[in-house]
N, C-alpha and C positions, 0 to 999 in steps of 0.2 A: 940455471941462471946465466946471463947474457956479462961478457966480465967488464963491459963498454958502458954499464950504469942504465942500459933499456929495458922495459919491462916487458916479458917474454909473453905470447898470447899463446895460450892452451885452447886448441880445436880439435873437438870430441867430434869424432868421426860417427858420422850416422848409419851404421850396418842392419842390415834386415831385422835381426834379434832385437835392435835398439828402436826402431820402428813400430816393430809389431807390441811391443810392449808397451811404449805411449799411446799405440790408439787402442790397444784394452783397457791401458787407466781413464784414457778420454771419452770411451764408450760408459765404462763403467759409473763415471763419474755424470755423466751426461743423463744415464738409465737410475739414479738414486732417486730419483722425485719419482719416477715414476713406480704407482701404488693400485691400488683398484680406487677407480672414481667415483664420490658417492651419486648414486641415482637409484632412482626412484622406478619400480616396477607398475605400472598403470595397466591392465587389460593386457600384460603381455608385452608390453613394449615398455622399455627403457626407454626413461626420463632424464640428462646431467640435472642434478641438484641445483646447477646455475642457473638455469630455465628458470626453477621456480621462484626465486630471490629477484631476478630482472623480473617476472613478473607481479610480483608483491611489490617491487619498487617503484614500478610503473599505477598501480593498482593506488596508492598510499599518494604519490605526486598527483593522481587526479584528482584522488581524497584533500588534498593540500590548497590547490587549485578551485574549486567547489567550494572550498571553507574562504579561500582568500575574496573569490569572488562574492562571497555570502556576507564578508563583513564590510567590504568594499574598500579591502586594501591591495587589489591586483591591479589595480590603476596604478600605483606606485611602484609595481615591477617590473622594472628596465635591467634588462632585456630579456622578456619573458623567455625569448628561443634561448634562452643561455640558460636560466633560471631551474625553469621544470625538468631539461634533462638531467640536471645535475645531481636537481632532490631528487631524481627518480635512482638514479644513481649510488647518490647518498646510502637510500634508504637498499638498495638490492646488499649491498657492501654490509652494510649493517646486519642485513639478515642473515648474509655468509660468515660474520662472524661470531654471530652470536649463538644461530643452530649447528653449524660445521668447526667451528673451533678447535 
């Protein structure tokens, strides 16, 4: 302690050992999520699971779309470009949490 009333700053010197040891906690820590990813084996080729929720979701907004235009209330949706990608969206997000969970 400093006998003048100032308050003393402590700097931790950075040495190789100190170094090497944050970027294994930040490696390690960075490498936790990573898992095996679910997908889907088709004829031999690997499928991401996400593939097939964005297309369910896309699949289901055309379905939405078709119904909207069937009952003739797609006239009243402004702004269609904003709209349909969202329910497609919606609906991919949905299916990832309901069968991937």
């Amino acid at each position: 302690m400093k006998s003048n009333g100032e308050k003393g700053i402590r700097l931790v010197a950075l040495s190789e050992k100190n170094v090497a040891a944050f970027s294994a906690l930040v490696s390690l820590a960075l490498l936790s999520g990573c898992q095996r990813a679910p997908t889907f084996s088709i004829l031999g080729s690997f499928f991401p699971a996400w593939l097939f929720c964005i297309i369910g979701g896309i699949l289901l907004a055309w379905g939405a779309h078709w119904l909207f235009a069937r009952i003739e209330i797609d006239k009243h949706i402004k702004p269609a470009i904003l709209v349909y990608p969202c329910l497609a969206a919606f609906w991919a997000f949905t299916f990832w949490l309901v069968i991937f969970s």
